[in-house]
C-alpha positions in Angstrom: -11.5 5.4 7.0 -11.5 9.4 7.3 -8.9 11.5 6.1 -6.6 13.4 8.7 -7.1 16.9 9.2 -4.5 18.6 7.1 -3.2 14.7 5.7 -3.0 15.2 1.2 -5.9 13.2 -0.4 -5.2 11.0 -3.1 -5.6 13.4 -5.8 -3.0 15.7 -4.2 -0.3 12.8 -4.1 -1.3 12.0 -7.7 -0.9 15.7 -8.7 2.5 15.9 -6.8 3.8 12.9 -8.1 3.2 14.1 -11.9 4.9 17.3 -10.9 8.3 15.1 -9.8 8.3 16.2 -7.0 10.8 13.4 -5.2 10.1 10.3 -3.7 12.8 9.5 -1.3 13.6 6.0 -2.9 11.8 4.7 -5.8 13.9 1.3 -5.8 11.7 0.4 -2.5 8.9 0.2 -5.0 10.6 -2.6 -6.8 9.7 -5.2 -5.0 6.1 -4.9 -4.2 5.7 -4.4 -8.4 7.8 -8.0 -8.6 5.0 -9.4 -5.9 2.1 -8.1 -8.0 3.7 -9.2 -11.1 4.7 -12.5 -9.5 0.8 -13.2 -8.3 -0.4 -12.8 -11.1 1.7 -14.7 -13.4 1.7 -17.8 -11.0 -2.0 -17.4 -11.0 -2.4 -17.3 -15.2 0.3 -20.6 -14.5 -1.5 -22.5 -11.5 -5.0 -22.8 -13.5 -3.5 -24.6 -16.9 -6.8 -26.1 -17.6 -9.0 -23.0 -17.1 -10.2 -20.4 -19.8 -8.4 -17.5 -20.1 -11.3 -15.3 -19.9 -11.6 -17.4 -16.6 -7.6 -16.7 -15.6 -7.7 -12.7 -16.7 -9.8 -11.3 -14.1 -8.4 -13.4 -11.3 -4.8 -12.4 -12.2 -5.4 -8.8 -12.3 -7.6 -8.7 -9.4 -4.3 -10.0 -7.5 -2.4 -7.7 -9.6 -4.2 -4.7 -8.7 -4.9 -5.6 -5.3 -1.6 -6.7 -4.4 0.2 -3.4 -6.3 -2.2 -1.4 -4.5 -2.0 -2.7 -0.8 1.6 -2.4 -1.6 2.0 1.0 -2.8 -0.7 2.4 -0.1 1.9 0.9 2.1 4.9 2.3 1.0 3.4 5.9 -0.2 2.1 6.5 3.3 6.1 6.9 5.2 6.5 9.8 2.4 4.4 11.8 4.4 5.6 10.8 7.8 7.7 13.5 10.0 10.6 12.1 12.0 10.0 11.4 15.2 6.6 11.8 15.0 5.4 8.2 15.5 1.5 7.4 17.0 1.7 6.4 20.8 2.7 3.1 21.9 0.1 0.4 22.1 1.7 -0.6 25.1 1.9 3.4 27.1 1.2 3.0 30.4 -1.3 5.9 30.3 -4.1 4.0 28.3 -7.9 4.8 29.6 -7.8 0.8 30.0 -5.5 0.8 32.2 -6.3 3.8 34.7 -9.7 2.2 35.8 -7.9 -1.2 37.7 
Protein backbone atom coordinates (compact mmCIF):
# COMPACT_ATOMS: atom_id res chain seq x y z
CA UNK A 1 0.00 0.00 0.00
CA UNK A 2 1.80 3.48 -0.85
CA UNK A 3 2.46 5.93 1.66
CA UNK A 4 0.46 9.35 1.56
CA UNK A 5 2.08 12.31 0.37
CA UNK A 6 3.21 14.13 3.46
CA UNK A 7 1.57 10.99 5.84
CA UNK A 8 4.89 9.97 8.76
CA UNK A 9 6.51 6.59 7.83
CA UNK A 10 6.94 4.11 10.36
CA UNK A 11 10.29 5.17 11.40
CA UNK A 12 9.06 8.74 12.09
CA UNK A 13 6.18 7.39 14.38
CA UNK A 14 8.84 5.14 16.07
CA UNK A 15 11.18 8.10 16.50
CA UNK A 16 8.32 10.28 17.91
CA UNK A 17 7.06 7.84 20.08
CA UNK A 18 10.67 7.46 21.82
CA UNK A 19 10.73 11.22 22.04
CA UNK A 20 7.22 11.09 24.34
CA UNK A 21 5.76 12.93 22.35
CA UNK A 22 1.88 12.17 23.52
CA UNK A 23 -0.44 9.74 22.53
CA UNK A 24 -3.87 10.96 23.22
CA UNK A 25 -4.92 7.75 25.35
CA UNK A 26 -2.61 5.04 25.95
CA UNK A 27 -5.34 2.90 28.02
CA UNK A 28 -7.12 2.34 24.41
CA UNK A 29 -4.05 0.20 23.80
CA UNK A 30 -4.95 -2.05 26.71
CA UNK A 31 -7.18 -4.03 25.20
CA UNK A 32 -5.77 -5.04 21.92
CA UNK A 33 -2.40 -6.12 24.18
CA UNK A 34 -5.07 -8.40 26.36
CA UNK A 35 -6.31 -9.85 22.81
CA UNK A 36 -2.80 -10.61 21.64
CA UNK A 37 -1.96 -11.92 24.98
CA UNK A 38 -5.21 -13.78 25.24
CA UNK A 39 -4.48 -15.63 21.59
CA UNK A 40 -1.68 -16.68 22.37
CA UNK A 41 -2.06 -18.14 25.70
CA UNK A 42 -5.32 -20.00 24.64
CA UNK A 43 -3.32 -21.26 21.70
CA UNK A 44 -0.14 -22.64 23.99
CA UNK A 45 -3.62 -24.13 26.13
CA UNK A 46 -5.81 -25.54 23.11
CA UNK A 47 -2.81 -27.85 21.78
CA UNK A 48 -2.06 -29.89 25.23
CA UNK A 49 -0.67 -32.78 23.35
CA UNK A 50 1.56 -30.89 20.88
CA UNK A 51 5.36 -30.06 21.31
CA UNK A 52 6.20 -26.89 22.48
CA UNK A 53 8.56 -26.21 19.86
CA UNK A 54 5.37 -27.03 17.82
CA UNK A 55 2.98 -24.41 20.20
CA UNK A 56 5.82 -21.39 20.23
CA UNK A 57 5.79 -20.32 16.79
CA UNK A 58 2.02 -20.57 16.44
CA UNK A 59 1.44 -18.53 19.57
CA UNK A 60 3.57 -15.75 18.70
CA UNK A 61 2.58 -15.63 15.18
CA UNK A 62 -0.96 -14.81 16.71
CA UNK A 63 0.76 -12.70 19.14
CA UNK A 64 2.50 -10.58 16.75
CA UNK A 65 0.00 -10.54 14.29
CA UNK A 66 -2.89 -9.86 16.40
CA UNK A 67 -0.65 -6.92 18.50
CA UNK A 68 0.25 -5.62 15.21
CA UNK A 69 -3.19 -5.41 13.26
CA UNK A 70 -4.22 -3.98 16.55
CA UNK A 71 -1.80 -1.27 17.11
CA UNK A 72 -1.71 -0.32 13.10
CA UNK A 73 -5.35 0.12 13.93
CA UNK A 74 -5.33 2.24 16.73
CA UNK A 75 -1.89 4.27 15.78
CA UNK A 76 -3.42 5.38 12.61
CA UNK A 77 -6.52 8.02 14.40
CA UNK A 78 -3.27 9.77 16.02
CA UNK A 79 -2.70 11.24 12.91
CA UNK A 80 -6.14 11.97 11.83
CA UNK A 81 -7.37 15.83 11.69
CA UNK A 82 -10.99 16.49 12.87
CA UNK A 83 -13.23 16.65 10.50
CA UNK A 84 -11.26 15.50 7.93
CA UNK A 85 -12.92 12.09 7.23
CA UNK A 86 -12.47 10.25 3.38
CA UNK A 87 -15.76 10.75 1.31
CA UNK A 88 -18.67 8.64 1.85
CA UNK A 89 -18.96 5.37 0.12
CA UNK A 90 -22.36 6.11 -0.43
CA UNK A 91 -21.85 10.25 -2.07
CA UNK A 92 -24.06 10.70 -4.62
CA UNK A 93 -21.30 12.13 -6.88
CA UNK A 94 -19.46 8.69 -7.54
CA UNK A 95 -18.11 8.22 -11.30
CA UNK A 96 -20.54 4.93 -10.94
CA UNK A 97 -23.15 6.60 -10.54
CA UNK A 98 -23.06 9.65 -13.14
CA UNK A 99 -23.01 7.28 -16.21
CA UNK A 100 -27.01 5.66 -15.55
Amino acid sequence: MPRQVGAPSVGDRIVRLLAGTPVRDRRRFIGPVVAAVGAAVLIWLAMPHAPWYVKLPLALLALGYIGAQSAAYLGHGDEAEPGASPPDAGDSSSSLRRGS
